[in-house]
PyMOL Python script that loads the backbone (N, CA, C, O; Angstrom):
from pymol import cmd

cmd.read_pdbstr("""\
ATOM      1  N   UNK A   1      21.630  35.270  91.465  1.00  0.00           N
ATOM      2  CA  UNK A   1      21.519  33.856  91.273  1.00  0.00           C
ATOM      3  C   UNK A   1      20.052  33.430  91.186  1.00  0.00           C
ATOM      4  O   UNK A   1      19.703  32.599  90.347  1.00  0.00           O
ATOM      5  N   UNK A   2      19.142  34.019  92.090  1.00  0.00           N
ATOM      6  CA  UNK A   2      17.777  33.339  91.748  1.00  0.00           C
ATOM      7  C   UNK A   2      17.357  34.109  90.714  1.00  0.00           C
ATOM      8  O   UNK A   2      16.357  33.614  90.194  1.00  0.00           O
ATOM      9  N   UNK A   3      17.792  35.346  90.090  1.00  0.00           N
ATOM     10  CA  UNK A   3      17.171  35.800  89.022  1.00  0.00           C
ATOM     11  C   UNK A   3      17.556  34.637  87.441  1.00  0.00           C
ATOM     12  O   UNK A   3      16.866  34.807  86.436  1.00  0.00           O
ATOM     13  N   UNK A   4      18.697  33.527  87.443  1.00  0.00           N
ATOM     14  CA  UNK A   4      18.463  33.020  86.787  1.00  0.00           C
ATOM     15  C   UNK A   4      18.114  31.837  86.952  1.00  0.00           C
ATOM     16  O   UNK A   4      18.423  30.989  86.115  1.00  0.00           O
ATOM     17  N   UNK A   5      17.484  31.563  87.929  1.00  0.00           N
ATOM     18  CA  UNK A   5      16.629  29.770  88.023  1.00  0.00           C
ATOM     19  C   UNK A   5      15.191  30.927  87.865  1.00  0.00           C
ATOM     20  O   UNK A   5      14.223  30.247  87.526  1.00  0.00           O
ATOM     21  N   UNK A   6      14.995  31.674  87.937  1.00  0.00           N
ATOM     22  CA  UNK A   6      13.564  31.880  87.493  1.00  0.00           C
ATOM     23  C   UNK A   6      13.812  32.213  85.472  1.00  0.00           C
ATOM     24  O   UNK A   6      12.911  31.832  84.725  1.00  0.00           O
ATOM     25  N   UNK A   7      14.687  32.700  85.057  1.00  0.00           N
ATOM     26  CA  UNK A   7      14.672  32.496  83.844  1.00  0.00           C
ATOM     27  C   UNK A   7      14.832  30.963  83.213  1.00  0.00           C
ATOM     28  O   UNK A   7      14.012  30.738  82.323  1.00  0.00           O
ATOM     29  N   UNK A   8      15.527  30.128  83.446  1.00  0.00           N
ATOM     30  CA  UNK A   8      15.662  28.848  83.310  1.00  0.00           C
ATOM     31  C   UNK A   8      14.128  28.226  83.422  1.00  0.00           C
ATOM     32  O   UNK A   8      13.675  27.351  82.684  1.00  0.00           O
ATOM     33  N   UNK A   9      13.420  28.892  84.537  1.00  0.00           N
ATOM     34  CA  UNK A   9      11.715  28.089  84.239  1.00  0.00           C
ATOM     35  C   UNK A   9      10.848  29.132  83.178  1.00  0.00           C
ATOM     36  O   UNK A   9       9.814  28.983  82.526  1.00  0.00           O
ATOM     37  N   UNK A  10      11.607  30.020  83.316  1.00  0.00           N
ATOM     38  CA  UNK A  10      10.467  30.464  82.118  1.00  0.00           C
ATOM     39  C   UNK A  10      10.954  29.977  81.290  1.00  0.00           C
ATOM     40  O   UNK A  10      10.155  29.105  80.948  1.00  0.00           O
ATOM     41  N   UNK A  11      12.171  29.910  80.390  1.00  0.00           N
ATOM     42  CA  UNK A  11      12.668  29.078  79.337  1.00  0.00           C
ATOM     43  C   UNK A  11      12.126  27.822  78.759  1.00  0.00           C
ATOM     44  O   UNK A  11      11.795  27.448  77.634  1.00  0.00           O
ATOM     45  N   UNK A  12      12.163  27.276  80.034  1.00  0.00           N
ATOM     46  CA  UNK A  12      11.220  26.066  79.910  1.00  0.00           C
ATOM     47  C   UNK A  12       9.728  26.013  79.560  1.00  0.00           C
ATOM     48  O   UNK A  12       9.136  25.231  78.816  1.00  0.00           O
ATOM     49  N   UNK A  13       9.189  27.227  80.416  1.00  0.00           N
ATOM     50  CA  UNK A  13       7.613  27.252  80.198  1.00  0.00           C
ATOM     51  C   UNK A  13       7.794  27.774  78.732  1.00  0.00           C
ATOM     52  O   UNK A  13       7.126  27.167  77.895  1.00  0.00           O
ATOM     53  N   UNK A  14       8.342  28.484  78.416  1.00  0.00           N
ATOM     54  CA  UNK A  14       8.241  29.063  76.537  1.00  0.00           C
ATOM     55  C   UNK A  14       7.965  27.940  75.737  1.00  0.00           C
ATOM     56  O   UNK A  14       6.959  27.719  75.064  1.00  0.00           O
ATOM     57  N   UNK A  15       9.461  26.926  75.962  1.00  0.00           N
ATOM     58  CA  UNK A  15       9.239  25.556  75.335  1.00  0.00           C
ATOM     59  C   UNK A  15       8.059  24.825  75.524  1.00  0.00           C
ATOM     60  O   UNK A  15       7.400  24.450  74.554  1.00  0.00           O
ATOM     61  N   UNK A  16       7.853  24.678  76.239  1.00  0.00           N
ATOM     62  CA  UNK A  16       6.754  24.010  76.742  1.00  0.00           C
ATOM     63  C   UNK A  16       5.554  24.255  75.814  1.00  0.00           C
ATOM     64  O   UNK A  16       4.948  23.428  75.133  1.00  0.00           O
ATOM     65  N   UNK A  17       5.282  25.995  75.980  1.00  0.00           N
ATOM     66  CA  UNK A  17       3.941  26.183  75.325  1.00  0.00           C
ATOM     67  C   UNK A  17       3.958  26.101  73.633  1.00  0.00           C
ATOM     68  O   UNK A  17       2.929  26.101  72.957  1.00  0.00           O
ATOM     69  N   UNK A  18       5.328  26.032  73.088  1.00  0.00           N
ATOM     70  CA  UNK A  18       6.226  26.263  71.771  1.00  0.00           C
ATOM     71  C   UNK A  18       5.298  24.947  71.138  1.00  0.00           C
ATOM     72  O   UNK A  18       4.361  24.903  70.342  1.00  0.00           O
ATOM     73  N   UNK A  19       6.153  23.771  72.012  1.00  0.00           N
ATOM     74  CA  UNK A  19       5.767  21.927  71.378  1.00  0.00           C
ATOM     75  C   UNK A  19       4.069  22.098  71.545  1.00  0.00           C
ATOM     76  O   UNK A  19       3.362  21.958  70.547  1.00  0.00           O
ATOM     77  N   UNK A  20       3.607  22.340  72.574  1.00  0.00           N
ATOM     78  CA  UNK A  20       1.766  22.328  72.937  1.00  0.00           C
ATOM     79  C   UNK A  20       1.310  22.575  71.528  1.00  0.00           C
ATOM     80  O   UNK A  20       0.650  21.736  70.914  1.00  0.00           O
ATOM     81  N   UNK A  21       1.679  23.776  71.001  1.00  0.00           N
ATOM     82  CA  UNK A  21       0.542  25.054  69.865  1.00  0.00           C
ATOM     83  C   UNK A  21       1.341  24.122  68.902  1.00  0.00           C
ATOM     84  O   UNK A  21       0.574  23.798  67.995  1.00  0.00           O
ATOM     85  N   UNK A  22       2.631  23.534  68.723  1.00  0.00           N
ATOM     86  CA  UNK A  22       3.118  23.077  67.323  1.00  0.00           C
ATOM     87  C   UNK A  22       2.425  21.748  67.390  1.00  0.00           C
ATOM     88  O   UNK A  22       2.278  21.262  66.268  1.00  0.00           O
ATOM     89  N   UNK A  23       1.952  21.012  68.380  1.00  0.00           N
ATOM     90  CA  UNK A  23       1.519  19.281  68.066  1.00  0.00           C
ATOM     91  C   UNK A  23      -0.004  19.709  67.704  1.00  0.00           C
ATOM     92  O   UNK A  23      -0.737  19.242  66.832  1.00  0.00           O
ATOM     93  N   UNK A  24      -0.278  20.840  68.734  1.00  0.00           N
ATOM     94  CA  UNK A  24      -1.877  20.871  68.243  1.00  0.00           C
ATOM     95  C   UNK A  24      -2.406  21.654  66.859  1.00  0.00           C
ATOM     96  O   UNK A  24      -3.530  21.502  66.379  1.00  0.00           O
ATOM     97  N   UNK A  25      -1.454  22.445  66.369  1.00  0.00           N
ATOM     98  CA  UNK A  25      -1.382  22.745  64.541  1.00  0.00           C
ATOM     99  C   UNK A  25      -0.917  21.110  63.935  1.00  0.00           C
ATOM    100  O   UNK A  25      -1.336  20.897  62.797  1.00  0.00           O
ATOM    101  N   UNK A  26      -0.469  20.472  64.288  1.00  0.00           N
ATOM    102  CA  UNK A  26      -0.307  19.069  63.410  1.00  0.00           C
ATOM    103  C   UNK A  26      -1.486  18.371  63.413  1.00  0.00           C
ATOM    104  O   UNK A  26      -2.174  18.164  62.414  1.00  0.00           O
ATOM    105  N   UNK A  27      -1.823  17.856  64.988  1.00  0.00           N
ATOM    106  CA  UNK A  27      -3.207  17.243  64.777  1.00  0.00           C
ATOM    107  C   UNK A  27      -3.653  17.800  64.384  1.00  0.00           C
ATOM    108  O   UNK A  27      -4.629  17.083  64.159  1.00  0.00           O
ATOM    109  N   UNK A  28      -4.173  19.736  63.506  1.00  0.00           N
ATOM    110  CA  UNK A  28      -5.709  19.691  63.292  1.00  0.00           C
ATOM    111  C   UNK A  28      -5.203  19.833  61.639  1.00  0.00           C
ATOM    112  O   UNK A  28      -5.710  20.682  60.906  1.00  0.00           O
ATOM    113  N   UNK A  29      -4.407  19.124  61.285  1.00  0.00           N
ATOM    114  CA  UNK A  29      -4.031  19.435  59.887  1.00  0.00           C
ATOM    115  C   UNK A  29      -4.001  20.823  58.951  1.00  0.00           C
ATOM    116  O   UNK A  29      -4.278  20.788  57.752  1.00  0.00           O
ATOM    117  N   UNK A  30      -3.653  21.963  59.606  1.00  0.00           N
ATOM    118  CA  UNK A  30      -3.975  23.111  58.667  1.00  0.00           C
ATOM    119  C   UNK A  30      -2.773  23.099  58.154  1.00  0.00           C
ATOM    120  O   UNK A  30      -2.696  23.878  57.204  1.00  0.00           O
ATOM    121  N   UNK A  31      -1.703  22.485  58.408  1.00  0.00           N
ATOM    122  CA  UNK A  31      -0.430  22.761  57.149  1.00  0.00           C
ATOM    123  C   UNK A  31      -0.340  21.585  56.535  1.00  0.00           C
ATOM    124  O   UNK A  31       0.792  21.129  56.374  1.00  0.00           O
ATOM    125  N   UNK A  32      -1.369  20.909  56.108  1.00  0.00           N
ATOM    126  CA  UNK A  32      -0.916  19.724  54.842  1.00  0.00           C
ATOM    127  C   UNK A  32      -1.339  20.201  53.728  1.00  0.00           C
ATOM    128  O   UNK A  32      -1.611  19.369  52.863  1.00  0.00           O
ATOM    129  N   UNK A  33      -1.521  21.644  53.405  1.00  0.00           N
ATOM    130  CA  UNK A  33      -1.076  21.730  51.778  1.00  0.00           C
ATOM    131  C   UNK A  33      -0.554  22.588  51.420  1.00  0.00           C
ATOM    132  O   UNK A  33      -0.769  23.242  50.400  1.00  0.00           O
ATOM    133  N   UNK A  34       0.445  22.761  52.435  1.00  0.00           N
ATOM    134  CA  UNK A  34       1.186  24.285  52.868  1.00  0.00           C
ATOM    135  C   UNK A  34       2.498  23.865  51.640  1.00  0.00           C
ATOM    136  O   UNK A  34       3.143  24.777  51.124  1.00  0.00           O
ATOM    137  N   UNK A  35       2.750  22.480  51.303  1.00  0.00           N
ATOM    138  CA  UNK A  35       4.306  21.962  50.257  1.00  0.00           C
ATOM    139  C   UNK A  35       2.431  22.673  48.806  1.00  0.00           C
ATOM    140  O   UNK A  35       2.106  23.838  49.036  1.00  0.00           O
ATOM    141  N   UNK A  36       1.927  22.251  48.133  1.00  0.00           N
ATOM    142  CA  UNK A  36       1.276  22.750  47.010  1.00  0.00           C
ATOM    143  C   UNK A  36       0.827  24.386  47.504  1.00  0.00           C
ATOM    144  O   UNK A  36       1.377  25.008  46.595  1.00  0.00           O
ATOM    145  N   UNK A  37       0.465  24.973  47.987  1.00  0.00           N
ATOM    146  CA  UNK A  37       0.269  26.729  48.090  1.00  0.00           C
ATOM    147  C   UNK A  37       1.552  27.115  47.671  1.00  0.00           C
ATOM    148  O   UNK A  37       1.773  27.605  46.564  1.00  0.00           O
ATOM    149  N   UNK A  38       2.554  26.868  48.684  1.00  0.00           N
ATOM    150  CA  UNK A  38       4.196  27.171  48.498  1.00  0.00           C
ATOM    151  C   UNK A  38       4.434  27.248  46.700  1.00  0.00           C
ATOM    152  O   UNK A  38       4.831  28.321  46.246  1.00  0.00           O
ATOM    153  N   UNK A  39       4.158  25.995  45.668  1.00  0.00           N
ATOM    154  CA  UNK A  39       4.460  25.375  44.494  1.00  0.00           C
ATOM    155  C   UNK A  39       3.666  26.315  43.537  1.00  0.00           C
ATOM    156  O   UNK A  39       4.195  26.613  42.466  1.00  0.00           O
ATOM    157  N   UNK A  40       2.253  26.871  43.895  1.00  0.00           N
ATOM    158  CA  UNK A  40       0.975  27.144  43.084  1.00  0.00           C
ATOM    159  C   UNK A  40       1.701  28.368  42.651  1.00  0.00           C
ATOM    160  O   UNK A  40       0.838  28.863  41.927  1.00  0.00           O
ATOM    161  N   UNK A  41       2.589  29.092  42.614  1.00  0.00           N
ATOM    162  CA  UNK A  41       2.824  30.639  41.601  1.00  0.00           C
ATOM    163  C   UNK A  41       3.439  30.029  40.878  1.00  0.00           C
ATOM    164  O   UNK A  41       3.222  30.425  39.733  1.00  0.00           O
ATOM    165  N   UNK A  42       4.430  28.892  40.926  1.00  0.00           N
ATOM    166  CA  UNK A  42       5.213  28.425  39.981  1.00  0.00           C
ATOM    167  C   UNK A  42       4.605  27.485  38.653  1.00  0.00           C
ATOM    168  O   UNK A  42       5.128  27.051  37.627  1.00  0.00           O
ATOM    169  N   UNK A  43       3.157  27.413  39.266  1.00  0.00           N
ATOM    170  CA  UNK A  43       2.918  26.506  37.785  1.00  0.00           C
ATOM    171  C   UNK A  43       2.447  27.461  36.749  1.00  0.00           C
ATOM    172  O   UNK A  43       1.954  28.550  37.043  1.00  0.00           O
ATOM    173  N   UNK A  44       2.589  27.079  35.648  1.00  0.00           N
ATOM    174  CA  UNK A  44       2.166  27.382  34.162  1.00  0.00           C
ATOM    175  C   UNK A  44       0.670  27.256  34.168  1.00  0.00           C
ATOM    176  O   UNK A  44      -0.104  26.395  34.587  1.00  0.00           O
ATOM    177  N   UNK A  45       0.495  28.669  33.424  1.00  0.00           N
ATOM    178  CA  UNK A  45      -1.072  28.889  33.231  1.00  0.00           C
ATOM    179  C   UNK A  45      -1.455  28.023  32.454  1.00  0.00           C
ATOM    180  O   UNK A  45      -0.466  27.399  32.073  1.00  0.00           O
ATOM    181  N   UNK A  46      -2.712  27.499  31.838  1.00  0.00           N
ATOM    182  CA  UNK A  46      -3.116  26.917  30.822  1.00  0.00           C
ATOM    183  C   UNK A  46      -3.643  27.759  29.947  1.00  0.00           C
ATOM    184  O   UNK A  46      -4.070  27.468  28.829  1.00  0.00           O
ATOM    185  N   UNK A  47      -3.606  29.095  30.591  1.00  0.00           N
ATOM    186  CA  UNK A  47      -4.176  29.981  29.028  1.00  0.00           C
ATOM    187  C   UNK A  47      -4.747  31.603  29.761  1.00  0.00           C
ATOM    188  O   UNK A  47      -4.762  31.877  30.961  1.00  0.00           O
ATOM    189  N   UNK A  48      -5.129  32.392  28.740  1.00  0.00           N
ATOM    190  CA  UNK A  48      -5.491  33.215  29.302  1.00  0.00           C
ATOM    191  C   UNK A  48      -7.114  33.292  30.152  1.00  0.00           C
ATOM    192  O   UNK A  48      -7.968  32.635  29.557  1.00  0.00           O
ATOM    193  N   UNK A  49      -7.500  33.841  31.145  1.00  0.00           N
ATOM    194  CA  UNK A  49      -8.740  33.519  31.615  1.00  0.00           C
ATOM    195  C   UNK A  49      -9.283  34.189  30.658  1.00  0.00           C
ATOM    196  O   UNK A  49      -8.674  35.075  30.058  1.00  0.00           O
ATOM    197  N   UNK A  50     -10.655  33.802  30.365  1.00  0.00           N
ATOM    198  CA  UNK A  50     -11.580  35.108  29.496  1.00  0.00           C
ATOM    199  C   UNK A  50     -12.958  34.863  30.077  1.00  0.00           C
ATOM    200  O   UNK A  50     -13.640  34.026  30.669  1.00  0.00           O
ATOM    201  N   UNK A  51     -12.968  36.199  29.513  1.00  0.00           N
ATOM    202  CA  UNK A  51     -14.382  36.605  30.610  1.00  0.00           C
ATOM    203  C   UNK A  51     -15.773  36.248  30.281  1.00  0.00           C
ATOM    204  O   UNK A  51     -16.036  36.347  29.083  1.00  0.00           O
ATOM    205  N   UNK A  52     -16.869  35.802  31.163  1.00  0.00           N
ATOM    206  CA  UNK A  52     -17.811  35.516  30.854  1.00  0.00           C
ATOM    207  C   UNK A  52     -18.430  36.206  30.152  1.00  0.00           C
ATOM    208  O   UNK A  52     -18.715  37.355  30.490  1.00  0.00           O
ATOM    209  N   UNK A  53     -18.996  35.395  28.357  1.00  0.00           N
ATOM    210  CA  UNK A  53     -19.721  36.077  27.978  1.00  0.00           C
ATOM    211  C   UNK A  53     -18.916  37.112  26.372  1.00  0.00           C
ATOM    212  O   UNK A  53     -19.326  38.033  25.666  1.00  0.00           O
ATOM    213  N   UNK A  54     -17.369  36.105  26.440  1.00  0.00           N
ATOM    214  CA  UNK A  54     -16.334  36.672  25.384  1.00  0.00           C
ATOM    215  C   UNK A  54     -16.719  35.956  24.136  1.00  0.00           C
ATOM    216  O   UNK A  54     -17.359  34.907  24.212  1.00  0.00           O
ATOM    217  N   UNK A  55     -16.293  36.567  22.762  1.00  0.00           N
ATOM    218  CA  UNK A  55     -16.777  36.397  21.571  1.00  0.00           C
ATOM    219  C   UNK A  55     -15.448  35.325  21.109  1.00  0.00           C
ATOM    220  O   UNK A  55     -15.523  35.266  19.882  1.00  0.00           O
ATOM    221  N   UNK A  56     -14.628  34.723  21.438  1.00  0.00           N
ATOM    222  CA  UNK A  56     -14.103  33.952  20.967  1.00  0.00           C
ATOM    223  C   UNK A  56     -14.166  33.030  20.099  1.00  0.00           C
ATOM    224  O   UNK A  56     -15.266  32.621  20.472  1.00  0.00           O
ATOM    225  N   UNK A  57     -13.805  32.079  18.904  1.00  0.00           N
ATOM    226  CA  UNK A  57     -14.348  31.251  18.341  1.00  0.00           C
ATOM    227  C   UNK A  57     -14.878  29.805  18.822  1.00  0.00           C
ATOM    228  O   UNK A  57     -15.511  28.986  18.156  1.00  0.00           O
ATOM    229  N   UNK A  58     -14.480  29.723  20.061  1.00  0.00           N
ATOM    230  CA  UNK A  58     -14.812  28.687  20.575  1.00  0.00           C
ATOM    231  C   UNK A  58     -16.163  28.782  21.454  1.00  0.00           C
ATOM    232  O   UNK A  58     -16.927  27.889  21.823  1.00  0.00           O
ATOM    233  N   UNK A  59     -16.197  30.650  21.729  1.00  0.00           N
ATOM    234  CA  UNK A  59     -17.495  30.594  22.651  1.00  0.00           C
ATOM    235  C   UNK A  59     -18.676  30.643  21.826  1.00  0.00           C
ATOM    236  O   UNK A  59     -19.777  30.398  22.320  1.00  0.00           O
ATOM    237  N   UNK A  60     -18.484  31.058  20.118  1.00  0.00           N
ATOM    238  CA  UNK A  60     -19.732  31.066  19.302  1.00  0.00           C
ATOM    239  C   UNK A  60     -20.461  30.074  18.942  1.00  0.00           C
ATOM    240  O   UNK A  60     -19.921  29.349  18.107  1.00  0.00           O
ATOM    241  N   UNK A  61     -21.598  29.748  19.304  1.00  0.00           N
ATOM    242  CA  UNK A  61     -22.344  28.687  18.192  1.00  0.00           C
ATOM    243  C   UNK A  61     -22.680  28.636  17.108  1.00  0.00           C
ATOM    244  O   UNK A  61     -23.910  28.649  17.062  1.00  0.00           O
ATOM    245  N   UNK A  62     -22.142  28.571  15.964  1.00  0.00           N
ATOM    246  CA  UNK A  62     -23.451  28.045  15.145  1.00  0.00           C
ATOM    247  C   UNK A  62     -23.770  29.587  14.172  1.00  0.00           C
ATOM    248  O   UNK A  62     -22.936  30.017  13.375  1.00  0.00           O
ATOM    249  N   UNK A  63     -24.942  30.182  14.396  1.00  0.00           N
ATOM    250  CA  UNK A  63     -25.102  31.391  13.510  1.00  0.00           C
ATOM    251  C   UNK A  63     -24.253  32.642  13.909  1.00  0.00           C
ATOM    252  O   UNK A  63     -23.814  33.279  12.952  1.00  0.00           O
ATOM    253  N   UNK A  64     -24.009  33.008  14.902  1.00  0.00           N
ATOM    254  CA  UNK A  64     -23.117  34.169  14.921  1.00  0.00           C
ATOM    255  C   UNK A  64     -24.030  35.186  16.104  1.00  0.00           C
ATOM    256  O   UNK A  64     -23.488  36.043  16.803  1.00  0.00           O
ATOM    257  N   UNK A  65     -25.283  34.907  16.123  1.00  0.00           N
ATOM    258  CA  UNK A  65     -25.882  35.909  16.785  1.00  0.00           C
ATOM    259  C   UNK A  65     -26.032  35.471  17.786  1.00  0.00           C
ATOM    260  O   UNK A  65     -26.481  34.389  18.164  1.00  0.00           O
ATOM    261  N   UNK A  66     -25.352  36.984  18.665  1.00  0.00           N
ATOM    262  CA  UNK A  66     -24.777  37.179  20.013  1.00  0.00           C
ATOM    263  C   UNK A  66     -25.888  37.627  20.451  1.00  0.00           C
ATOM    264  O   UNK A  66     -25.688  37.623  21.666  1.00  0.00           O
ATOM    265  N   UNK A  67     -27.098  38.075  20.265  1.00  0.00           N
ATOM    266  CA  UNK A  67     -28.145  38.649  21.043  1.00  0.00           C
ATOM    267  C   UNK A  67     -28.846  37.400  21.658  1.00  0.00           C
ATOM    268  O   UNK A  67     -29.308  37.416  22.799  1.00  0.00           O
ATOM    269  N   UNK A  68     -28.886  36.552  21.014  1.00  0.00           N
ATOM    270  CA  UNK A  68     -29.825  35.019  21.830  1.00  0.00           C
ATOM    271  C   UNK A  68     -28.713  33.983  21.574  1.00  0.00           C
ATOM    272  O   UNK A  68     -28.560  33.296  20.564  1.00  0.00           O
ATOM    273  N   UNK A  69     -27.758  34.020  23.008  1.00  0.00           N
ATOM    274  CA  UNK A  69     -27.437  32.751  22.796  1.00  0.00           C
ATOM    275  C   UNK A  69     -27.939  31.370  22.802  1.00  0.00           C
ATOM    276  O   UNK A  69     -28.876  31.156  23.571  1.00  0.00           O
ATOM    277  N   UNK A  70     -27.538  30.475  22.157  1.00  0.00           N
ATOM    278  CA  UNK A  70     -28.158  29.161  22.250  1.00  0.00           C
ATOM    279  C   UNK A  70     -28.173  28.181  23.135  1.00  0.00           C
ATOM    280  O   UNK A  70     -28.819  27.157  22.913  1.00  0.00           O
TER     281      UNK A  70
END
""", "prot")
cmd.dss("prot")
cmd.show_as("cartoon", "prot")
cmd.util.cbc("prot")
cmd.orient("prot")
């Protein structure tokens, strides 16, 4: 019998320390952008990355020569 009023307070102390660590992760805000991280694999790329320094038509200026860019 007293082996379970001492489980009943630890039960309690668990809870206890459970609500403490969960109010004090709320106040310090580290899960308010935990709903967008969760979302971020699901969005659509806008394109392929390319690498600094790629010959694309959009990365050329003007004469063509890649030795001095402009």
């Amino acid at each position: 019998m007293e082996v379970l009023i001492l489980l009943i307070f630890l039960g309690i102390c668990f809870v206890g320390i459970a609500l403490y660590f969960f109010v004090w992760t709320v106040r310090a805000g580290s899960l308010q952008h935990a709903d967008r991280l969760a979302l971020l694999p699901l969005r659509e790329d806008a394109g392929p990355v390319e690498a600094k320094g790629s010959t694309t038509s959009e990365g050329k200026r003007g004469n063509g020569n890649d030795a001095h860019p402009v």
